[in-house]
PDB file of N, CA, C and O in Angstrom:
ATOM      1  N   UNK A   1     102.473  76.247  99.683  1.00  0.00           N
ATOM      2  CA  UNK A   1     102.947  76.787 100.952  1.00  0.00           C
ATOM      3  C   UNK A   1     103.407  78.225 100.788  1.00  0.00           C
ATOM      4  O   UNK A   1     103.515  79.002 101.737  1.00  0.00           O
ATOM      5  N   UNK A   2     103.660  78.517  99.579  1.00  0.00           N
ATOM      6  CA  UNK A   2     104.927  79.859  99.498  1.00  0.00           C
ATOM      7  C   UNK A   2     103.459  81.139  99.537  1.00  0.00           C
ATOM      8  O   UNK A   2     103.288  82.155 100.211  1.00  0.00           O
ATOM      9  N   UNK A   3     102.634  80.469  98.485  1.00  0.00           N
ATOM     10  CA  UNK A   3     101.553  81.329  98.436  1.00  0.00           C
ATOM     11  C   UNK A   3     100.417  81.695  99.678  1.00  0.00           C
ATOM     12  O   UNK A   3      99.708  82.690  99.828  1.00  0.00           O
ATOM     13  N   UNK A   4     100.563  80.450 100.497  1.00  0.00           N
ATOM     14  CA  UNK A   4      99.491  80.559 101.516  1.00  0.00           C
ATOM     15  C   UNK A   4     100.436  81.213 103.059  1.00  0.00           C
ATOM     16  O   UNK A   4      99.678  81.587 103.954  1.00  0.00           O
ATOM     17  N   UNK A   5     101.378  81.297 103.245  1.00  0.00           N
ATOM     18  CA  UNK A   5     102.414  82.104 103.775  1.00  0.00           C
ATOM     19  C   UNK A   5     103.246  82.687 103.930  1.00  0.00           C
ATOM     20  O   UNK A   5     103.203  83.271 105.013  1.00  0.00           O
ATOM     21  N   UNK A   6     104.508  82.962 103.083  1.00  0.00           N
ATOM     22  CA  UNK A   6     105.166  83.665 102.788  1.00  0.00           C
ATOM     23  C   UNK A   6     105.320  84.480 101.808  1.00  0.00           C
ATOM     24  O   UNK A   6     106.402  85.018 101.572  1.00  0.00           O
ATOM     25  N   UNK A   7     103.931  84.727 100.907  1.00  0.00           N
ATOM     26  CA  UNK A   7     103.965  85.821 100.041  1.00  0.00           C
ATOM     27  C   UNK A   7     103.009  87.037 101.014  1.00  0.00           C
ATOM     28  O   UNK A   7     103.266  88.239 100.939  1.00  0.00           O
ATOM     29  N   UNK A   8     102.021  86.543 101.806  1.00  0.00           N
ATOM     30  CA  UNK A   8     101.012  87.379 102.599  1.00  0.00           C
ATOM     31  C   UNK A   8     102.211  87.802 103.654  1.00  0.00           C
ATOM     32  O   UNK A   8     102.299  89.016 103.840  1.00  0.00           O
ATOM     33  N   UNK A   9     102.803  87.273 104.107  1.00  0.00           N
ATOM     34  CA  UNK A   9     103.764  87.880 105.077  1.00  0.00           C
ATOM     35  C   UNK A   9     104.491  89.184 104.584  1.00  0.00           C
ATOM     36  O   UNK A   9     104.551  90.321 105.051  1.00  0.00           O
ATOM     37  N   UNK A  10     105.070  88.532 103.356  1.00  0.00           N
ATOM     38  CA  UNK A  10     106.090  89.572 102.881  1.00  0.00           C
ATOM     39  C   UNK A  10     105.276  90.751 102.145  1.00  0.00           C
ATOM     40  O   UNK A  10     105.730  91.823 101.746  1.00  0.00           O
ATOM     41  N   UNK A  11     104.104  90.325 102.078  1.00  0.00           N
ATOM     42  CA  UNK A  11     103.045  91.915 101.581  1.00  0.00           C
ATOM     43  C   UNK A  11     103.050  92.814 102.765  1.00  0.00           C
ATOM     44  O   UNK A  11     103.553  93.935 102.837  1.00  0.00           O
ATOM     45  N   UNK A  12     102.330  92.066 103.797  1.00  0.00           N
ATOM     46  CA  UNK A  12     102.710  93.050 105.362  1.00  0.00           C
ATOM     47  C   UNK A  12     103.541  93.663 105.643  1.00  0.00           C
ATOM     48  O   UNK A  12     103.401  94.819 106.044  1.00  0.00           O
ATOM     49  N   UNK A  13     104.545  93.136 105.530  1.00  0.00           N
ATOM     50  CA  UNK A  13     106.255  93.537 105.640  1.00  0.00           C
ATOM     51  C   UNK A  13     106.489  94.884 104.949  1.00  0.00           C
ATOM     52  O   UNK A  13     106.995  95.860 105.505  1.00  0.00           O
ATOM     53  N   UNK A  14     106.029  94.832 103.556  1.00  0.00           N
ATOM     54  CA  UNK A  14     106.105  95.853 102.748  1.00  0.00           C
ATOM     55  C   UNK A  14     105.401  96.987 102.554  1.00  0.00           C
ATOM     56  O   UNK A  14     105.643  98.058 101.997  1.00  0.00           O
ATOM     57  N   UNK A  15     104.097  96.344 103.368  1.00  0.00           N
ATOM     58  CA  UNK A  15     103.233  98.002 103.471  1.00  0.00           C
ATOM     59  C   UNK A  15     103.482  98.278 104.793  1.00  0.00           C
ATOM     60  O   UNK A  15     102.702  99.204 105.015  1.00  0.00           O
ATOM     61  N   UNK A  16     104.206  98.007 106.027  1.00  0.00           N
ATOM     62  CA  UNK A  16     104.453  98.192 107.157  1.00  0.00           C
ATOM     63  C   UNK A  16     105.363  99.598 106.922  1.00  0.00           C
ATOM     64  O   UNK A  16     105.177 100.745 107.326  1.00  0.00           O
ATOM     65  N   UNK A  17     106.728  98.838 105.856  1.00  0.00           N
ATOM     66  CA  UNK A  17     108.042  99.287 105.805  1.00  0.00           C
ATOM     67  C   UNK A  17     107.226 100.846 104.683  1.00  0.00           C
ATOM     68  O   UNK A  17     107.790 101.938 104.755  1.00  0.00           O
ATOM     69  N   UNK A  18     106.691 100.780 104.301  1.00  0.00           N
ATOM     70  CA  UNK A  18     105.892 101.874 102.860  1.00  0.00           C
ATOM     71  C   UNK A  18     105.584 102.669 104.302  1.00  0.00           C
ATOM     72  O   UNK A  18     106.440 103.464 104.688  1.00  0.00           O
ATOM     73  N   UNK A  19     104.599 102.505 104.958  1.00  0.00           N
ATOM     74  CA  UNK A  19     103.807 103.227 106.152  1.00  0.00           C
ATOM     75  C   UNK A  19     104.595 103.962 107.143  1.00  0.00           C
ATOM     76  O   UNK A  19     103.997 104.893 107.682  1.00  0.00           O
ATOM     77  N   UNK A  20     106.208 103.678 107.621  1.00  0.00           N
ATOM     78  CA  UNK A  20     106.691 104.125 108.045  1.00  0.00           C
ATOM     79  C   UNK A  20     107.713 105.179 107.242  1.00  0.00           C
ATOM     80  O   UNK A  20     107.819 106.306 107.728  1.00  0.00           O
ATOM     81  N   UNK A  21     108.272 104.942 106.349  1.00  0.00           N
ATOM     82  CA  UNK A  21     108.612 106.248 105.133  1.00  0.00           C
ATOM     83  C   UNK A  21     108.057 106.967 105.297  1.00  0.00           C
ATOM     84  O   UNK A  21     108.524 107.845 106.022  1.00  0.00           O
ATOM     85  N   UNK A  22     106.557 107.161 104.724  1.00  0.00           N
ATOM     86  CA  UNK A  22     105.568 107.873 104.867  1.00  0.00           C
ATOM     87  C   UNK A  22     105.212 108.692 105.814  1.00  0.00           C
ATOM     88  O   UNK A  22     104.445 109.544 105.365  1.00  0.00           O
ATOM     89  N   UNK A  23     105.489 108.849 107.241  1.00  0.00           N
ATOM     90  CA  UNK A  23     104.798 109.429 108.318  1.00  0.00           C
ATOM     91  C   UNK A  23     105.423 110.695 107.983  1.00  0.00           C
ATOM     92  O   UNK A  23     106.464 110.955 107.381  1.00  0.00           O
ATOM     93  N   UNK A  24     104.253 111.644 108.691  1.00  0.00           N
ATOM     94  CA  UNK A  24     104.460 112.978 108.337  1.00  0.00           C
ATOM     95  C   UNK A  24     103.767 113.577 110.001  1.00  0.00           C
ATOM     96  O   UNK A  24     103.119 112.870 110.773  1.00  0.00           O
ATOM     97  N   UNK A  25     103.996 114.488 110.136  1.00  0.00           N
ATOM     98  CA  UNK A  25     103.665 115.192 111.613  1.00  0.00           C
ATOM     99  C   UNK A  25     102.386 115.364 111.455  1.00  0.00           C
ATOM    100  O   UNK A  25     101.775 115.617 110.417  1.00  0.00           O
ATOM    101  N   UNK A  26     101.899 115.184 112.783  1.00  0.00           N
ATOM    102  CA  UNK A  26     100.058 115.348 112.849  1.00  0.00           C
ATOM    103  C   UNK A  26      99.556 114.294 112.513  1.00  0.00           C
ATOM    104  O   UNK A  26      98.330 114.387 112.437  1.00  0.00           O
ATOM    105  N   UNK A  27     100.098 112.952 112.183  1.00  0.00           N
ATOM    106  CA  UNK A  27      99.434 111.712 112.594  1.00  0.00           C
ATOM    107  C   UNK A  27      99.431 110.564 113.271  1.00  0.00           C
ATOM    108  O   UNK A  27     100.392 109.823 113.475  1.00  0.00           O
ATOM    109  N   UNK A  28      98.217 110.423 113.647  1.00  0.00           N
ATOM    110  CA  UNK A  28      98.064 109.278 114.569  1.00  0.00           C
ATOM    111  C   UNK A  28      98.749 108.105 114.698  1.00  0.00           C
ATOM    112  O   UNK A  28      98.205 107.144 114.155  1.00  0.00           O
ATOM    113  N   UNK A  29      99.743 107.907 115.235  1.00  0.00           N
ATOM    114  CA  UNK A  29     100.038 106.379 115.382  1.00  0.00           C
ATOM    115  C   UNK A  29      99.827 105.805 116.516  1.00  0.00           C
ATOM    116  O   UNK A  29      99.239 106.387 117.427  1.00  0.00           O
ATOM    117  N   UNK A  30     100.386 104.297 116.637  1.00  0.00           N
ATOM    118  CA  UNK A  30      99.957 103.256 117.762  1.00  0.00           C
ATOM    119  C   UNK A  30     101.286 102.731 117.855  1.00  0.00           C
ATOM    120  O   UNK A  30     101.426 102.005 116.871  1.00  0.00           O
ATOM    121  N   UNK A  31     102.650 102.732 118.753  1.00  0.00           N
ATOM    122  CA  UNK A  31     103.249 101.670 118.316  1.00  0.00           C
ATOM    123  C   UNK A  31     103.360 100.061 119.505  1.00  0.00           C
ATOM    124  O   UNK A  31     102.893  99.807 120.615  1.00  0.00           O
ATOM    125  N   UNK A  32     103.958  99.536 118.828  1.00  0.00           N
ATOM    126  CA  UNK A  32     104.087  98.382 119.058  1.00  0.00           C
ATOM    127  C   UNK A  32     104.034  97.858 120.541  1.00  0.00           C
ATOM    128  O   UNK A  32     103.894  96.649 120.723  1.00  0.00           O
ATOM    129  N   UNK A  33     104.158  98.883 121.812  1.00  0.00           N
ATOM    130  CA  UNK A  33     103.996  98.741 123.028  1.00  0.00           C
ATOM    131  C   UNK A  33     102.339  99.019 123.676  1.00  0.00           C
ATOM    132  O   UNK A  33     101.801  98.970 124.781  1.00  0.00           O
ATOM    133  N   UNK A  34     101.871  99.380 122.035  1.00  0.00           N
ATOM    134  CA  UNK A  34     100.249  99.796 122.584  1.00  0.00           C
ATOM    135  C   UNK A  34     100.351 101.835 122.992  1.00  0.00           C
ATOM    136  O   UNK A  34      99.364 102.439 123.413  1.00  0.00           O
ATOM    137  N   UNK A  35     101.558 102.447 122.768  1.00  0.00           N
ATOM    138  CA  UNK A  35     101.607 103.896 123.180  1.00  0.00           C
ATOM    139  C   UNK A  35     100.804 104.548 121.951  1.00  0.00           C
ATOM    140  O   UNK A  35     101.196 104.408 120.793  1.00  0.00           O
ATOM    141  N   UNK A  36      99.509 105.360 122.333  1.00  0.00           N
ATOM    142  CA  UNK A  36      98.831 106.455 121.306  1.00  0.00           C
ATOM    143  C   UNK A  36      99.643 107.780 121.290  1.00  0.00           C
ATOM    144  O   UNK A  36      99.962 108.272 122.373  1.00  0.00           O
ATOM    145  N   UNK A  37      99.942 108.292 120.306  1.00  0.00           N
ATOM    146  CA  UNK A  37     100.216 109.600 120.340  1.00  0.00           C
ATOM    147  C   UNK A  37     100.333 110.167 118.871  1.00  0.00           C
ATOM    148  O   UNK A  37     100.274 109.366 117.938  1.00  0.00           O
ATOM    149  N   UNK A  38     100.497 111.532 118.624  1.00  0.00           N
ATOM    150  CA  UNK A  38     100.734 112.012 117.789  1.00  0.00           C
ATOM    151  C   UNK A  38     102.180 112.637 116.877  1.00  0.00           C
ATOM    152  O   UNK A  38     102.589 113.753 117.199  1.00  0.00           O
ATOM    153  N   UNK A  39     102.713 112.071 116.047  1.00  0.00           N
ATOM    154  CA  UNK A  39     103.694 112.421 115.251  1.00  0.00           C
ATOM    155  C   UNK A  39     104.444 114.188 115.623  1.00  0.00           C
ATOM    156  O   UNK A  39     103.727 115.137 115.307  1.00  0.00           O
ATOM    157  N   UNK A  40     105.142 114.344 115.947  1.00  0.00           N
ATOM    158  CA  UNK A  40     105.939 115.905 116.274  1.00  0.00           C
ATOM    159  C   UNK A  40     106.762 116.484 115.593  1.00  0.00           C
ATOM    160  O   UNK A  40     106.768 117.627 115.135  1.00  0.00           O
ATOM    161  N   UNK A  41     107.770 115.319 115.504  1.00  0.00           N
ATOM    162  CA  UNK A  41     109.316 115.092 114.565  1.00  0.00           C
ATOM    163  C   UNK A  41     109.726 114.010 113.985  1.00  0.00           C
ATOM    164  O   UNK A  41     109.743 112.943 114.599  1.00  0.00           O
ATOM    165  N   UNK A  42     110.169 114.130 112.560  1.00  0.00           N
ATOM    166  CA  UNK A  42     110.008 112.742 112.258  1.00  0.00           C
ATOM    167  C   UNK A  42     111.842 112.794 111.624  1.00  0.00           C
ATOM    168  O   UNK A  42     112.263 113.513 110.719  1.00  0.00           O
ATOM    169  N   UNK A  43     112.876 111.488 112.701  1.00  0.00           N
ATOM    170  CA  UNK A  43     114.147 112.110 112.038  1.00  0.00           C
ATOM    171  C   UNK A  43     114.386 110.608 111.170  1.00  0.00           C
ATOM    172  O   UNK A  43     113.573 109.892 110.585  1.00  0.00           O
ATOM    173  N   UNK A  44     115.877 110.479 111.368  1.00  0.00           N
ATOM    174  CA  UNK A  44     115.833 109.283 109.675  1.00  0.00           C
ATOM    175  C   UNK A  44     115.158 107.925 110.401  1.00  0.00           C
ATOM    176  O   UNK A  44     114.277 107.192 109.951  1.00  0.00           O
ATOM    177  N   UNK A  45     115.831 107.849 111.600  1.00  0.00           N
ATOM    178  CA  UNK A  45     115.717 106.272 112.304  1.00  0.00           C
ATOM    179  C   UNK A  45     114.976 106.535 113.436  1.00  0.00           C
ATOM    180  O   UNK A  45     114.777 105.625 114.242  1.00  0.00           O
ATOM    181  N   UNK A  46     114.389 108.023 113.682  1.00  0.00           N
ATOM    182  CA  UNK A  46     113.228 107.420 114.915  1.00  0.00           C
ATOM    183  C   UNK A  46     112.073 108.992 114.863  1.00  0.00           C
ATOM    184  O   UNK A  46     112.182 109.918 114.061  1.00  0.00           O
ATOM    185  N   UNK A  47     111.113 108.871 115.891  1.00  0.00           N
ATOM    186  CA  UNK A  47     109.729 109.456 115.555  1.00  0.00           C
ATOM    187  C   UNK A  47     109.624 110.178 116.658  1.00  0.00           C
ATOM    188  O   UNK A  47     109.743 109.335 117.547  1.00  0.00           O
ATOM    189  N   UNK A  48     109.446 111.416 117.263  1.00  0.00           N
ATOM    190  CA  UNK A  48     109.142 112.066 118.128  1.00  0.00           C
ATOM    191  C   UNK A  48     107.515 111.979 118.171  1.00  0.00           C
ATOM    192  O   UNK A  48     106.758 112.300 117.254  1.00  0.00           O
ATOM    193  N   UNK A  49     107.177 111.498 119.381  1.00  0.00           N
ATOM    194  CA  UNK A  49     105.467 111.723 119.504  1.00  0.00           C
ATOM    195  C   UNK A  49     104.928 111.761 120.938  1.00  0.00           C
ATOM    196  O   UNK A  49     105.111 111.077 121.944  1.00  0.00           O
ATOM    197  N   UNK A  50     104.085 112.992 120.582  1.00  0.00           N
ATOM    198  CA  UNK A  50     103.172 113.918 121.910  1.00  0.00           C
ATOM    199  C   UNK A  50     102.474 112.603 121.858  1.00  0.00           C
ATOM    200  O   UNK A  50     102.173 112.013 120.820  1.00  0.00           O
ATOM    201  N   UNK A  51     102.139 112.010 123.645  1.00  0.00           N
ATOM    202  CA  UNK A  51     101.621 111.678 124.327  1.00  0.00           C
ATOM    203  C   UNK A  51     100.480 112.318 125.542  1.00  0.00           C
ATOM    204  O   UNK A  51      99.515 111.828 126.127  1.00  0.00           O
ATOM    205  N   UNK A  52     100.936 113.227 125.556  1.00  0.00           N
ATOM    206  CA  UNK A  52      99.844 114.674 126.330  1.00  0.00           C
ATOM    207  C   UNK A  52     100.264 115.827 125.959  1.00  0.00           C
ATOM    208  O   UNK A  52     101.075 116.148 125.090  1.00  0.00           O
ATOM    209  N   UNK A  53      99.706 116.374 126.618  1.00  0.00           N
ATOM    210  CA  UNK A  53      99.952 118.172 126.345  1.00  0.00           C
ATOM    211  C   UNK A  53     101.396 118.463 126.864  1.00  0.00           C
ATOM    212  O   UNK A  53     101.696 119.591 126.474  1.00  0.00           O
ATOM    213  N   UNK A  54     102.174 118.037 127.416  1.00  0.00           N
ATOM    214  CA  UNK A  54     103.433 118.482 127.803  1.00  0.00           C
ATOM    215  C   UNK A  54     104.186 117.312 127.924  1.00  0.00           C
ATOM    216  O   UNK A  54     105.028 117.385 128.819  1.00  0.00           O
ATOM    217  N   UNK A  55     104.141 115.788 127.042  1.00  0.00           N
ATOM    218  CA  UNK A  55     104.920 114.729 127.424  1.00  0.00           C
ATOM    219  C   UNK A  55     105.054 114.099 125.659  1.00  0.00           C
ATOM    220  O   UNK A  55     104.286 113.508 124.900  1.00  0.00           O
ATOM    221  N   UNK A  56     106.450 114.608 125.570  1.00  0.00           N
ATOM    222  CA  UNK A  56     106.662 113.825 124.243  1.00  0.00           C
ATOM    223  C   UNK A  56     108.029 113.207 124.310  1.00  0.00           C
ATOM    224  O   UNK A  56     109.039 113.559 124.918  1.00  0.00           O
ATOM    225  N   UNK A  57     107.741 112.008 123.378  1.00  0.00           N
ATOM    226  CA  UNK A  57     108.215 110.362 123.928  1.00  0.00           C
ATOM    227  C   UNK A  57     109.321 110.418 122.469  1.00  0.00           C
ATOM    228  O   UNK A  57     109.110 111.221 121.560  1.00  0.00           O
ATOM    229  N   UNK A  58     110.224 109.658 122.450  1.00  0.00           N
ATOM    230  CA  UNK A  58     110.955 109.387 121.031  1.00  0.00           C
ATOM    231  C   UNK A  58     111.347 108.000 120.965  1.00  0.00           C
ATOM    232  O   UNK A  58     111.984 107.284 121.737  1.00  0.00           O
ATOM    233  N   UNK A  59     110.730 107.779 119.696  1.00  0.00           N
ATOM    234  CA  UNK A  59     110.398 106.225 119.625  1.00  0.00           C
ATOM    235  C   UNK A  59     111.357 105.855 118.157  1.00  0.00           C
ATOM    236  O   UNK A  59     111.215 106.617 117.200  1.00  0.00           O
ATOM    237  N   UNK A  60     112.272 104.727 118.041  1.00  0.00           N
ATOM    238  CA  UNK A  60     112.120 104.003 116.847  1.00  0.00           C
ATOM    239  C   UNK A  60     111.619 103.603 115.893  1.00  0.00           C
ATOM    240  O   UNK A  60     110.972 102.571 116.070  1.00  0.00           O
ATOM    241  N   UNK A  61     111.642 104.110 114.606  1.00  0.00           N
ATOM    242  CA  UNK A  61     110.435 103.891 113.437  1.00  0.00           C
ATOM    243  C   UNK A  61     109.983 102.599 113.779  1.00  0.00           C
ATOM    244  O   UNK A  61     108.811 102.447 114.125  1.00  0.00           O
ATOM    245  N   UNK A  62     111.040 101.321 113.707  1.00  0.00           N
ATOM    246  CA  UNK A  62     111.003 100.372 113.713  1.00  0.00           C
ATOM    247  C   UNK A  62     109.750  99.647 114.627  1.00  0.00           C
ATOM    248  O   UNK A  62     109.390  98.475 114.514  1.00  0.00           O
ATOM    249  N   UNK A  63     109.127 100.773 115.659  1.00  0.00           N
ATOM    250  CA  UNK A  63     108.570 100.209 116.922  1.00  0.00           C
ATOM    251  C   UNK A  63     106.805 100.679 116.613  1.00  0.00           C
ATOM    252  O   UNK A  63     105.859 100.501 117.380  1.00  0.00           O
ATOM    253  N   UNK A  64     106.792 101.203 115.485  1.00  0.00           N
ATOM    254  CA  UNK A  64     105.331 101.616 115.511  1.00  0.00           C
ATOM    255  C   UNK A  64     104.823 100.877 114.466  1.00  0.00           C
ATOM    256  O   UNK A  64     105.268 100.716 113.329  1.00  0.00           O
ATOM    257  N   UNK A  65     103.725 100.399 115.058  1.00  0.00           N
ATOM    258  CA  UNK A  65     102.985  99.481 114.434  1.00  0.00           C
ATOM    259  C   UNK A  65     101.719 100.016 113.153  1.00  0.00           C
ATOM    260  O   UNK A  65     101.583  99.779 111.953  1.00  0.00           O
ATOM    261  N   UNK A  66     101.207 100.564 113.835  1.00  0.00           N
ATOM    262  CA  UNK A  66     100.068 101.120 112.840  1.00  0.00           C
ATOM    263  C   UNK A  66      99.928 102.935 112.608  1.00  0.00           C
ATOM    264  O   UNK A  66     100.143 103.604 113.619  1.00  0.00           O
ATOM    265  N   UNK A  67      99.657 103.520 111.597  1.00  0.00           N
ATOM    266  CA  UNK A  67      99.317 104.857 111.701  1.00  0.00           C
ATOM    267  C   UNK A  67      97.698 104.498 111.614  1.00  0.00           C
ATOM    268  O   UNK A  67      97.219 103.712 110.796  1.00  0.00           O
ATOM    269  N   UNK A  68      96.679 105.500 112.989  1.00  0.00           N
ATOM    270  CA  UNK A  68      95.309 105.181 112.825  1.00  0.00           C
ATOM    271  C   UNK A  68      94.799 106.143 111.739  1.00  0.00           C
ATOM    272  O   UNK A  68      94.115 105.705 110.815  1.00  0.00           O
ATOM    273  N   UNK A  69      95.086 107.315 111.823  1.00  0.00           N
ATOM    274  CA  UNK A  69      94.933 108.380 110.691  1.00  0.00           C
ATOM    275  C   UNK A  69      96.170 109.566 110.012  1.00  0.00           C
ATOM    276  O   UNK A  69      97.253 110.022 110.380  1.00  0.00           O
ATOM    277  N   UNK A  70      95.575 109.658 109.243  1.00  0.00           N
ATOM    278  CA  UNK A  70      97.093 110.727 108.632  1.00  0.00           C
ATOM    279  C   UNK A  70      95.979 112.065 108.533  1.00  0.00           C
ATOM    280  O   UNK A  70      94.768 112.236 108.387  1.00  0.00           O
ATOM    281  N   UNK A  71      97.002 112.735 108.681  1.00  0.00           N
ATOM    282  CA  UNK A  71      96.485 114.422 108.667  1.00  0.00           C
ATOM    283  C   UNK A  71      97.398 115.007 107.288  1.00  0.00           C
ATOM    284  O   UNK A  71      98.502 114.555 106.987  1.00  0.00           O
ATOM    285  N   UNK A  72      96.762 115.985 106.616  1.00  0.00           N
ATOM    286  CA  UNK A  72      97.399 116.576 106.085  1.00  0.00           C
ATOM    287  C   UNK A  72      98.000 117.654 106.201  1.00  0.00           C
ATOM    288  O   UNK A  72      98.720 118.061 105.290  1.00  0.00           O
TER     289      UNK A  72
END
């Protein structure tokens, strides 16, 4: 049981928690409400991200789900 679910969980968990450290301005994320936008400001506990050309949103690390690409 431990192996067929709660070790795959806690891998997710850990490259989720790795992926959000990581963000750097100029990349793509998705978070968790389905919002696309791009990285702006990144402060300790939350993420500034352009949604259009003149609409930027500030989100909770905690709330973004995936980065689609990273820029360097």
């Amino acid at each position: 049981f431990y192996f067929l679910v709660i070790k795959p969980q806690k891998k997710k968990q850990k490259e989720q928690e790795d992926t959000r450290k990581n963000l750097k301005k100029n990349d793509q994320i998705v978070t968790a409400g389905g919002m696309h936008g791009t990285v702006v400001m990144v402060k300790d506990k939350t993420v500034v991200i352009r949604v259009d050309d003149n609409v930027k949103v500030e989100f909770d690390k905690e709330s973004i789900s995936t980065v689609e690409k990273k820029k360097s």
